[in-house]
C-alpha positions as CSV (number, residue, x, y, z in Angstrom):
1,X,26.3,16.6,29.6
2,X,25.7,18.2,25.9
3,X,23.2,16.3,23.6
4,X,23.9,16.0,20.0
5,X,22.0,16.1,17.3
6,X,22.3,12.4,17.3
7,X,20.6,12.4,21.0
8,X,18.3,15.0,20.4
9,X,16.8,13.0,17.3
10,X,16.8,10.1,19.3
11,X,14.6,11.5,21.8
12,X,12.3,12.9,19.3
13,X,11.8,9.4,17.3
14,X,10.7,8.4,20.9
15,X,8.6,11.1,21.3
16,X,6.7,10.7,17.7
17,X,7.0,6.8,18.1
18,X,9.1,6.4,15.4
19,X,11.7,3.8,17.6
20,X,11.6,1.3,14.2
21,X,14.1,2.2,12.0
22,X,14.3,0.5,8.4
23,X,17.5,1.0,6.3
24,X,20.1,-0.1,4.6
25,X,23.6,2.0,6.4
26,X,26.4,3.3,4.0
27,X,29.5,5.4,5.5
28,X,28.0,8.1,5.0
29,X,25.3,7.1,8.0
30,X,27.1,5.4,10.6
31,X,27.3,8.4,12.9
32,X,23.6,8.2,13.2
33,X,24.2,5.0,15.2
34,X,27.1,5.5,17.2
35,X,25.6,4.5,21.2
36,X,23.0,2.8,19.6
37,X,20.3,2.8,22.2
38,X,18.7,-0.4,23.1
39,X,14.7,0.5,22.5
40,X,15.2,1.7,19.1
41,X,15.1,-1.4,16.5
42,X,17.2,-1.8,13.4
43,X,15.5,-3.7,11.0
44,X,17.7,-4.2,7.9
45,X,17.2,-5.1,4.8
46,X,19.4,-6.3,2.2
47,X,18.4,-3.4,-0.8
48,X,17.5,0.3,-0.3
49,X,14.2,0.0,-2.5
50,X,13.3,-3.2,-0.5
51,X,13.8,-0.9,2.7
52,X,11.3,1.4,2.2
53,X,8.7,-1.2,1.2
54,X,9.0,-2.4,4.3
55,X,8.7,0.8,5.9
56,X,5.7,1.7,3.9
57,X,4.0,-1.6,5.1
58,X,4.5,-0.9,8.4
59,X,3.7,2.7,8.6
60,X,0.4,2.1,6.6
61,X,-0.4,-1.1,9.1
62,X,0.6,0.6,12.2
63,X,-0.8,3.7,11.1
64,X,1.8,6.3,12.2
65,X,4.8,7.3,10.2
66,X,7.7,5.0,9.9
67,X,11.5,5.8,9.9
68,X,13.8,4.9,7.1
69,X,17.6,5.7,6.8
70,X,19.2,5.2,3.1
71,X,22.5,6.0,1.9
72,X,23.5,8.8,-0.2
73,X,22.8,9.5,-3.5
74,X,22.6,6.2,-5.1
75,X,21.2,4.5,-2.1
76,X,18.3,6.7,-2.6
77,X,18.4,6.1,-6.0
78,X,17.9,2.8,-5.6
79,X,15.2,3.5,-3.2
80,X,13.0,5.7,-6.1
81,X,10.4,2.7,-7.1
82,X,9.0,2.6,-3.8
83,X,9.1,5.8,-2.9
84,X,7.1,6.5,-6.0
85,X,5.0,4.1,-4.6
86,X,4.7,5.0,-0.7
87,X,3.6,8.3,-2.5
88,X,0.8,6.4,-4.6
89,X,-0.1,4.5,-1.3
90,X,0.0,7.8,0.9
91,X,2.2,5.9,2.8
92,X,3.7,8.6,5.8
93,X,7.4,8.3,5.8
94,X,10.3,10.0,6.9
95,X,13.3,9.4,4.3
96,X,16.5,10.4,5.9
97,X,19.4,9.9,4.0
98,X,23.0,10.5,4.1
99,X,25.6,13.1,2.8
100,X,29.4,14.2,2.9
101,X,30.8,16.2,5.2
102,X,30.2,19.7,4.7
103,X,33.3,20.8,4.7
104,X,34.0,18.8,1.8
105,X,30.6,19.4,-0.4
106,X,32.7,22.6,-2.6
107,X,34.9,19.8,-3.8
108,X,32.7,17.3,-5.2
109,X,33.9,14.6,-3.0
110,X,33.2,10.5,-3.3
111,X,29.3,9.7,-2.2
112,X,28.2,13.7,-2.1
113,X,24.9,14.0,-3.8
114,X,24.8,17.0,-5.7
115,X,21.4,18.1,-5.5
116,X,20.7,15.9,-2.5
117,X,17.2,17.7,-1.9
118,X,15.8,17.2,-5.8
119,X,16.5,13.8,-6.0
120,X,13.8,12.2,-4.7
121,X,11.4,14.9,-6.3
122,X,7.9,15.1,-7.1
123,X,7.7,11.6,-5.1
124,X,8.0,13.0,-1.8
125,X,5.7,16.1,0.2
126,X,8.4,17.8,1.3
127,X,12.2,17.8,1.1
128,X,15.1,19.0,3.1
129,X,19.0,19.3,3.6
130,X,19.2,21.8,6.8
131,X,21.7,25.0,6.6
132,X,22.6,23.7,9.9
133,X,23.4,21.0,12.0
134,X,21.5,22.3,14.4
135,X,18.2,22.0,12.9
136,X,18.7,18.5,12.0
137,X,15.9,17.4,14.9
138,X,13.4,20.1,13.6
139,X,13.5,19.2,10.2
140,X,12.9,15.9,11.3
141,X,10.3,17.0,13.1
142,X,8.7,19.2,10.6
143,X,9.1,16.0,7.9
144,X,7.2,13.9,10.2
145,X,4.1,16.2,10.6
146,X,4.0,16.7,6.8
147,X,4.4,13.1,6.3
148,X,1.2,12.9,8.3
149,X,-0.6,15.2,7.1
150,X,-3.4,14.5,4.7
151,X,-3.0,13.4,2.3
152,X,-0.5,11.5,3.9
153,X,3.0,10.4,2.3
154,X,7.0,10.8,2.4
155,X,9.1,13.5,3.4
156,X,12.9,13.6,2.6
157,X,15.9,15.0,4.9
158,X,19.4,14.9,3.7
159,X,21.8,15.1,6.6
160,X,25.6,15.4,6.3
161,X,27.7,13.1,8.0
162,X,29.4,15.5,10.3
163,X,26.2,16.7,11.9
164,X,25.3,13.7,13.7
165,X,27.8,14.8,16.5
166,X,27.3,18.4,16.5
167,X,26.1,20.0,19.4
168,X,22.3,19.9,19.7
169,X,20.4,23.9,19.6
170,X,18.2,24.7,22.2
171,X,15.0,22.0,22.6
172,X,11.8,23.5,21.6
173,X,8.2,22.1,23.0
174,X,6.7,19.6,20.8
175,X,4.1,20.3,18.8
176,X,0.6,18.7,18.0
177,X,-0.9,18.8,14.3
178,X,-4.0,17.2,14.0
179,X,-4.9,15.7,10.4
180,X,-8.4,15.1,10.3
181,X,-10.6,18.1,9.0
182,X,-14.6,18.1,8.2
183,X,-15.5,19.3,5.1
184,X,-17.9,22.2,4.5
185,X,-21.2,21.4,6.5
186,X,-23.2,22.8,3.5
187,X,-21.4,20.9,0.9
188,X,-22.0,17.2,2.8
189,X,-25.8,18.2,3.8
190,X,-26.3,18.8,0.0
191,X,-24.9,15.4,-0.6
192,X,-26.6,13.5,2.4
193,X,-30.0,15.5,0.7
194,X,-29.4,13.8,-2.8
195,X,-28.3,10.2,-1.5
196,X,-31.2,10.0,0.8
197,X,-33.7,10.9,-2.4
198,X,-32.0,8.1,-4.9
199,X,-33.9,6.0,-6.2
200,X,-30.7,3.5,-6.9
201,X,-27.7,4.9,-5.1
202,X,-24.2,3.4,-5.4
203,X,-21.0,4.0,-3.1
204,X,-17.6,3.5,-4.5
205,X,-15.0,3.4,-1.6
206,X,-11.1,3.7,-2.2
207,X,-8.2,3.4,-0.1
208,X,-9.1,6.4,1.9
209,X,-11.7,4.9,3.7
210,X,-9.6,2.4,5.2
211,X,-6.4,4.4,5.6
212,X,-8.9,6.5,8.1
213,X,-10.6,3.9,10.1
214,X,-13.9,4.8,8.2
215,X,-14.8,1.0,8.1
216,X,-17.6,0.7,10.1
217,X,-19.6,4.4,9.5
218,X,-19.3,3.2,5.6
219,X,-21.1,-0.3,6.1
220,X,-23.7,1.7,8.4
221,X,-24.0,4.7,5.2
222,X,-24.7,1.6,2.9
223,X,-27.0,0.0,5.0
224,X,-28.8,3.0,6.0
225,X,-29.3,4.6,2.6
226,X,-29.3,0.5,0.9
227,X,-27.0,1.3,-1.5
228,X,-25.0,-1.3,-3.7
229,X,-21.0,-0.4,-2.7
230,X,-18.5,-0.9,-5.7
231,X,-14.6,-0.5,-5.1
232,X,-12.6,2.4,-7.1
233,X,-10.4,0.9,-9.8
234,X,-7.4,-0.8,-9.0
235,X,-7.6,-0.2,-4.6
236,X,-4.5,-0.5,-2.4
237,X,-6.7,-1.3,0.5
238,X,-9.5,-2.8,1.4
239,X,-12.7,-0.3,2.7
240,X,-15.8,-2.8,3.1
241,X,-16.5,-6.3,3.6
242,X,-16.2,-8.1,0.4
243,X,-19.3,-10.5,1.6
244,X,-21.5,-8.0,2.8
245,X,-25.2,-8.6,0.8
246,X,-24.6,-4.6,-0.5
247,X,-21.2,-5.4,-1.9
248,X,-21.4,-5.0,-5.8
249,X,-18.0,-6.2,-6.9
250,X,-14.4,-4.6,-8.2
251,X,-15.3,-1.9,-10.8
252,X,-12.6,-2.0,-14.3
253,X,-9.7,1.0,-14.9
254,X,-11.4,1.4,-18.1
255,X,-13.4,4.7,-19.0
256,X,-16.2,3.1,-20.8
257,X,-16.4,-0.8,-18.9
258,X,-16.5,1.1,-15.9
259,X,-19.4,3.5,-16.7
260,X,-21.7,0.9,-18.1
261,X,-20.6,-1.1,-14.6
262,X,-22.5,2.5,-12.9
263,X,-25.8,2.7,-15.5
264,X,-28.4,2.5,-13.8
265,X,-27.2,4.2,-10.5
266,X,-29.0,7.9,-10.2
267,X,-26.2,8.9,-7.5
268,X,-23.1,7.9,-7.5
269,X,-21.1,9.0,-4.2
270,X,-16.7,8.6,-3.7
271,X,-15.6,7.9,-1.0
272,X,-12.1,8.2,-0.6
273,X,-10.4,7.2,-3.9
274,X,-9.9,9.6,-7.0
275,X,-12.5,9.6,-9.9
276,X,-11.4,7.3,-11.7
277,X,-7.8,5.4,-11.9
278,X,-7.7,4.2,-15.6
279,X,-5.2,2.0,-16.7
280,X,-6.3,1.1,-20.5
281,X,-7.5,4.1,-22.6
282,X,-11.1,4.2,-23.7
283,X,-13.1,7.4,-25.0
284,X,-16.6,8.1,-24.1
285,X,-18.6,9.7,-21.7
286,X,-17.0,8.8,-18.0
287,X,-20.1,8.4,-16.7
288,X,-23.7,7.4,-18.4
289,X,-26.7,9.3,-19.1
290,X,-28.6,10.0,-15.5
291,X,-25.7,9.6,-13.5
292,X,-24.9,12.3,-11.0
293,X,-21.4,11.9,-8.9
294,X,-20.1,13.5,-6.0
295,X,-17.0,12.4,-4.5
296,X,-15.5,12.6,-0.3
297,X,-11.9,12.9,-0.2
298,X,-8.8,14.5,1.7
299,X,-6.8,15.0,-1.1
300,X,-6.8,18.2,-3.3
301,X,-5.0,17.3,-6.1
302,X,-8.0,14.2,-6.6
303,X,-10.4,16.7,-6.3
304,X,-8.7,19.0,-9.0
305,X,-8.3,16.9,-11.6
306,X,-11.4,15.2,-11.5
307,X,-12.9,15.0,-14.7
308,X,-17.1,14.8,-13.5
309,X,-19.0,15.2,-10.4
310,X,-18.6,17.3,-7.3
311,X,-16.1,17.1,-4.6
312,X,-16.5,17.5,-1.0
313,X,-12.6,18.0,0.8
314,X,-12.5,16.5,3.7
315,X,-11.3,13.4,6.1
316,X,-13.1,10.5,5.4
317,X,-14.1,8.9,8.9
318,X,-15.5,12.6,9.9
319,X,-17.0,13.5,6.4
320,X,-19.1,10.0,6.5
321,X,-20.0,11.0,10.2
322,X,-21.5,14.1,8.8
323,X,-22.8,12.1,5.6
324,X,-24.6,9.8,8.6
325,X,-25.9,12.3,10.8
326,X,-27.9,14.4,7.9
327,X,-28.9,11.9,5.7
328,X,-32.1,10.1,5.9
329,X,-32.8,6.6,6.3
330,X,-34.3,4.9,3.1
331,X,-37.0,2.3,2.5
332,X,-36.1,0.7,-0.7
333,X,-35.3,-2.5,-1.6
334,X,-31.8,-4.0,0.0
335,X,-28.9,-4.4,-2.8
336,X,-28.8,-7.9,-4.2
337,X,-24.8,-7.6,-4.2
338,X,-22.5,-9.8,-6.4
339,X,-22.9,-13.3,-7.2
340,X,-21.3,-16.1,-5.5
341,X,-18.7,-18.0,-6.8
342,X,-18.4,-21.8,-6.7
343,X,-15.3,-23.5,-5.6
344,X,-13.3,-24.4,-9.0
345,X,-12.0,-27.5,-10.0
346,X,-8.8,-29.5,-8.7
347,X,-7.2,-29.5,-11.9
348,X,-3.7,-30.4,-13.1
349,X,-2.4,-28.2,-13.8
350,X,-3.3,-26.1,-10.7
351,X,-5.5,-23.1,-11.5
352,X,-4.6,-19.8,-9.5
353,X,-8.3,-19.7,-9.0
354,X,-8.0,-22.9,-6.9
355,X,-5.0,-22.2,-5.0
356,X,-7.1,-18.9,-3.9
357,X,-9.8,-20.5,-3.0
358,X,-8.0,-22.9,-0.3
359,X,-6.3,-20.0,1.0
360,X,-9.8,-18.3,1.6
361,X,-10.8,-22.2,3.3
362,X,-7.7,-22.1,5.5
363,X,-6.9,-18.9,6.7
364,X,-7.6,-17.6,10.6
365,X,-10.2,-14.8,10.5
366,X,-7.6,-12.0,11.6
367,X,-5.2,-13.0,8.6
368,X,-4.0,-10.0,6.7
369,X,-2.9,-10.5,2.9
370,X,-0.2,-8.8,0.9
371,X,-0.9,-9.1,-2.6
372,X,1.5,-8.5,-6.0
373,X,0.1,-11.4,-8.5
374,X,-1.6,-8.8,-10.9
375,X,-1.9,-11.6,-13.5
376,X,-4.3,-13.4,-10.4
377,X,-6.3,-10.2,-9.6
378,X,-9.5,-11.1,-10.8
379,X,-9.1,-15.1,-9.0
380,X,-8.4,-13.1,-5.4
381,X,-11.3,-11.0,-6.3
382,X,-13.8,-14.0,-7.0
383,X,-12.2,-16.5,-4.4
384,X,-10.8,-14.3,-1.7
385,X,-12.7,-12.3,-0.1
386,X,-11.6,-9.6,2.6
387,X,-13.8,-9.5,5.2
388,X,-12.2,-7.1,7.7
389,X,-10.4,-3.9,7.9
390,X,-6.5,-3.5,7.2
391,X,-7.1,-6.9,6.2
392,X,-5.9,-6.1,2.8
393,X,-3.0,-4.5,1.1
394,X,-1.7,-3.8,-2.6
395,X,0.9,-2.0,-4.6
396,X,-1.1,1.5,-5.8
397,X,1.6,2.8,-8.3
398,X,1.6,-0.2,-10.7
399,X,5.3,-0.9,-10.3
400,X,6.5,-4.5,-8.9
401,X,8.6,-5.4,-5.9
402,X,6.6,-3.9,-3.1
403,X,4.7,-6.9,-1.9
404,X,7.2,-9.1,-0.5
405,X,9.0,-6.3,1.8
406,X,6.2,-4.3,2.5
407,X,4.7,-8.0,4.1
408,X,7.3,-8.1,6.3
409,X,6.5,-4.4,7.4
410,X,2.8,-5.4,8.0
411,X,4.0,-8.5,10.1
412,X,6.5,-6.1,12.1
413,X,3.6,-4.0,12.8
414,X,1.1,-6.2,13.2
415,X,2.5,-8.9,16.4
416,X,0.3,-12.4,16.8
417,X,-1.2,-11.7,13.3
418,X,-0.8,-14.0,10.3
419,X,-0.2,-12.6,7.3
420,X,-0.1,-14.6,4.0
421,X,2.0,-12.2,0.7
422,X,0.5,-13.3,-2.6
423,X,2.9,-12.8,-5.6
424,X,3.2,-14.0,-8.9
425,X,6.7,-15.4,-10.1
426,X,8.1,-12.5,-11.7
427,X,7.1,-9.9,-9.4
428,X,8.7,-11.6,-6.9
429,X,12.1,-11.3,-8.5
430,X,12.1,-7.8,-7.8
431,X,12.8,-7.9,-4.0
432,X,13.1,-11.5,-3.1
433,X,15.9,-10.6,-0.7
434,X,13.1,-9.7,1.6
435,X,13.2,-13.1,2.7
436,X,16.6,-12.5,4.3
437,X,14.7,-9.8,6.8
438,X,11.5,-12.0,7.2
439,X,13.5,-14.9,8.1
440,X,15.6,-13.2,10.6
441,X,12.8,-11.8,12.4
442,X,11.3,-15.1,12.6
443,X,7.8,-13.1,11.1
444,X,4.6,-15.7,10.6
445,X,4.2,-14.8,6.6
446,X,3.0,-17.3,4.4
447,X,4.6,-16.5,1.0
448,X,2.7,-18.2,-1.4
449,X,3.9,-17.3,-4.8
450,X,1.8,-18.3,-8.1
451,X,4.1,-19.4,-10.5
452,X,2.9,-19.4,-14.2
453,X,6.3,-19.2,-15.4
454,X,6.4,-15.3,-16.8
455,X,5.5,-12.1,-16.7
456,X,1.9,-13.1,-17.4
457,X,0.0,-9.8,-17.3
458,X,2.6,-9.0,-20.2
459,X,1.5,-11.3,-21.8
460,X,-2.2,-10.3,-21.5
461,X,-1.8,-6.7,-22.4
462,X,0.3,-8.6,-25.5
463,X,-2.8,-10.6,-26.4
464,X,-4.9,-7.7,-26.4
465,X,-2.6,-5.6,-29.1
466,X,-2.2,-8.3,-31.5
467,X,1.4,-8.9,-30.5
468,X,1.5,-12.8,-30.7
469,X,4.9,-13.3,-29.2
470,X,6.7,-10.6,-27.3
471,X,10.6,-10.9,-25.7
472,X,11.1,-11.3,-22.5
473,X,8.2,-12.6,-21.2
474,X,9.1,-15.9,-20.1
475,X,10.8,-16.4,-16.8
476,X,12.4,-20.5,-17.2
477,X,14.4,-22.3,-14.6
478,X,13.7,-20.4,-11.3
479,X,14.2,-23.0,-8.0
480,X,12.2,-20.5,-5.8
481,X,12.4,-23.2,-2.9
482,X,16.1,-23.4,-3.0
483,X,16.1,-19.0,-3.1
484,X,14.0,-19.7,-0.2
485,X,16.2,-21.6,1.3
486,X,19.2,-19.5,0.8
487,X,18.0,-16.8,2.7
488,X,16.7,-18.8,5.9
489,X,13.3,-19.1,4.7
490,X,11.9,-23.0,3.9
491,X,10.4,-23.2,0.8
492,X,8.5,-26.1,-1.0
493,X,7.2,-26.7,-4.3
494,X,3.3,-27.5,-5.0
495,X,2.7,-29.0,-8.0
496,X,-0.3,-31.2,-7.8
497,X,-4.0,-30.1,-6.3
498,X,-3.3,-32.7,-3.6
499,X,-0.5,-31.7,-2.3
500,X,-1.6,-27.6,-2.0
501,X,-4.1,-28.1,1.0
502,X,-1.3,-29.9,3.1
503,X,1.6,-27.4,2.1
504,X,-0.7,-24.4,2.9
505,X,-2.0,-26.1,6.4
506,X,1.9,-26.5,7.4
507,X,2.9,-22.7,6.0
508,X,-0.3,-21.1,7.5
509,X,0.9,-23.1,10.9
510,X,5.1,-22.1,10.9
511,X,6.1,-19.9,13.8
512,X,8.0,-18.2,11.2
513,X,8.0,-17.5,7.2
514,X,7.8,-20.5,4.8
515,X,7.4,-20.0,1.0
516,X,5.2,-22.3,-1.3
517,X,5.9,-21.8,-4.9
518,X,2.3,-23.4,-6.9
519,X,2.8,-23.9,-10.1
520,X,-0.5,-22.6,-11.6
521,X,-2.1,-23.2,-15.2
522,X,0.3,-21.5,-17.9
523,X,-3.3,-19.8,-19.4
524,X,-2.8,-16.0,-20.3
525,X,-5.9,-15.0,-18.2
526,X,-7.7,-11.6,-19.4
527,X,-7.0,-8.5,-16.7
528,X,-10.0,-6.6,-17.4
């Protein structure tokens, strides 16, 4: 029998374990799942952007690249926020997307995207619409191995509809590409050499660390060495135990704030995150007086742009090996980490700091939390603390509607785990069709969403610029429980501090998702 394209990608996804497939179909893609074999899932959801949330979610909890299939032109328009994002999260993807037929592209015709391969450009690593059908399955192929590539991220293929049922070309072996690299032996001994003569060393760890199972071999650097640990502005992930005596806290995306938060460190040492994320401009030195910085990542553009220190390329997990191996075990005094925080007031109104706080009292040890309340960030930080790794993920681009979708991506990836998706009111908004997906896969997510009634880092950043009353800041009349409802998912509404510990015991126990909407003190609270 002939294979098609359609059969020959089938068989690859198989052979790259790529058998989830996260869309939203147009006409333009239904050839893709003509015969539709039973071990490939569908999981749909109801909004192309909300589609690859999910996807990026997954791929990043299930650490292998995830398939997603959007619709042409404006599907993928639609889909540009979280691709910008998956590309800020090094999220690996491979975007497939629809197109005409190509005997119709000279014409212009309904749904053809012009430039189908510039569209989701600079936001994806690589970006294809094959001459033809033919080489559908290798540039399928070749996106996948890009995607996972360090540093990781999406890839883009633009496929005409016509090709699906083409005749396949001949099959070609599969190839291997291996990500993980060690960085120059002589660069990481001259780092172990100055870290092991500190008098007060400090570790920062980003996302990286995390992303490559680096975990462990970075609590064993900072015990070894006895070095406080700091995490790089504004993380996606979670790299070291946030009640670990060494941990030091969150440092601020703000040049100067986050260089006093360093004085008094002799050797500073990356790992794994860029030097520095800033979000609010501040001149100044980047770094204090008698502060030398060196920095461990497996991405070159980080290392370019840089503004201080020296950078070491290389994969985390075998660069910290090498960082182990050479540097010497040190005598001084153990780091005093951050102090404790007490368990705030039941007050009415509800503080986010309190609903935080049960959440930390009541969840199981494996739990794994999705967050997107940036007006709460500092409450999670003192009240929640992650304890183990991919226990923890975030939005790293800054732009809103990631959390909820990408929750139910870490719950599809993650079977027999709870996970519990933190989001403020208004972020919320931005993808709350998610639910729709969650619901029908009957996934265990708590949604617990911290409702302050508006866009409350708005008004924070308002605060801070003299602008006493800004437009469209206040969200008013929202029945998230009934939106809840709507889509399958039960809701309920917490208004009082006694009734939060009972609503959370019943969500964190559901087979499936629930949402809690708290309404939390109306209090513009300070981001940084």
């Amino acid at each position: 029998m002939t294979s098609t394209v359609r059969d020959a990608t089938h068989a690859l996804m198989r052979s790259l374990g790529m058998t989830t497939v996260f869309g939203n179909p147009g006409s333009t893609e239904l050839p893709f799942f003509r015969d539709w074999p039973s071990d490939l899932r569908y999981v749909l959801a109801l909004q192309e952007s909300a589609a690859v949330a999910m996807a990026d979610g997954y791929a990043q909890a299930s650490d292998n690249a995830a398939f997603v299939n959007l619709h042409s032109a404006v599907g993928v328009g639609h889909a540009m926020g979280s691709i910008f994002t998956a590309m800020r999260n090094h999220a690996p993807l491979v975007i497939t997307a629809g197109q005409q037929t190509r005997a119709m592209l000279p014409t212009e015709p309904f749904l053809h995207s012009r430039q189908a391969t510039e569209l989701p450009r600079p936001y994806v690593k690589w970006s294809s619409e094959p001459a033809r059908a033919e080489d559908v399955p290798a540039a399928i192929a070749r996106a996948y191995h890009t995607a996972m590539q360090r540093p990781r991220g999406p890839a883009f293929v633009s496929i005409p509809v016509d090709d699906w049922d083409a005749e396949a070309g001949e099959e070609t072996p599969r190839r291997e590409v291996h990500g993980a690299f060690v960085g120059d032996p002589a660069g990481l001994h001259a780092v172990a050499e100055v870290l092991g003569r500190s008098a007060s060393p400090a570790l920062v760890v980003g996302p990286g660390v995390d992303r490559d199972g680096a975990w462990d071999l970075t609590v064993e650097l900072a015990e070894k060495v006895q070095a406080a640990v700091w995490v790089s502005p504004l993380s996606n992930r979670c790299s070291f135990p946030e009640d670990h005596p060494a941990f030091a806290g969150f440092l601020t995306p703000q040049r100067g704030k986050l260089a006093e938060q360093l004085r008094g460190h002799d050797v500073v040492v990356v790992l794994g995150a860029p030097v520095f994320t800033y979000h609010v401009h501040e001149g100044g030195p980047f770094l204090t007086d008698g502060t030398e910085l060196f920095q461990l990542v497996d991405d070159p553009e980080s290392a370019a742009y840089a503004p201080v220190g020296t950078a070491v390329l290389t994969s985390l997990r075998l660069g910290i090996g090498q960082l182990l191996a050479d540097v010497a075990r040190h005598p001084r005094r153990p780091s005093s980490g951050r102090d404790r925080h007490g368990a705030p007031p039941a007050t009415s109104p509800i503080s986010a700091a309190f609903v935080l706080h049960t959440i930390a009292g009541l969840m199981p040890a494996d739990a794994i939390v999705v967050e997107e309340a940036p007006s709460h960030r500092n409450a999670m930080h003192e009240h929640l603390p992650i304890r183990i790794s991919g226990g923890f993920y975030t939005c790293a681009s800054g732009g809103l509607g990631y959390g909820l979708p990408a929750a139910a991506g870490v719950a599809l990836a993650s079977p027999g785990r709870r996970v519990i998706c933190l989001l403020g009111d208004g972020s919320s908004l931005y993808s709350i069709q998610g639910l729709w997906t969650a619901a029908q896969h009957q996934l265990p997510i708590s949604f617990v969403i911290l409702n302050n009634g508006g866009y409350m880092a708005l008004k924070s950043f308002a605060a801070d610029l003299g602008i006493e009353k800004a437009p469209g800041v206040d969200l008013p009349g929202i029945d998230f429980s009934a939106l809840a409802g709507g889509f399958g998912c039960p809701g309920r509404r917490v208004e009082q501090p006694d009734d939060l510990e009972p609503a959370l015991r019943d969500s964190l126990a559901a087979d499936g998702p629930t949402l809690v909407d708290v309404a939390v003190d109306e209090g513009v609270e300070r981001l940084y």
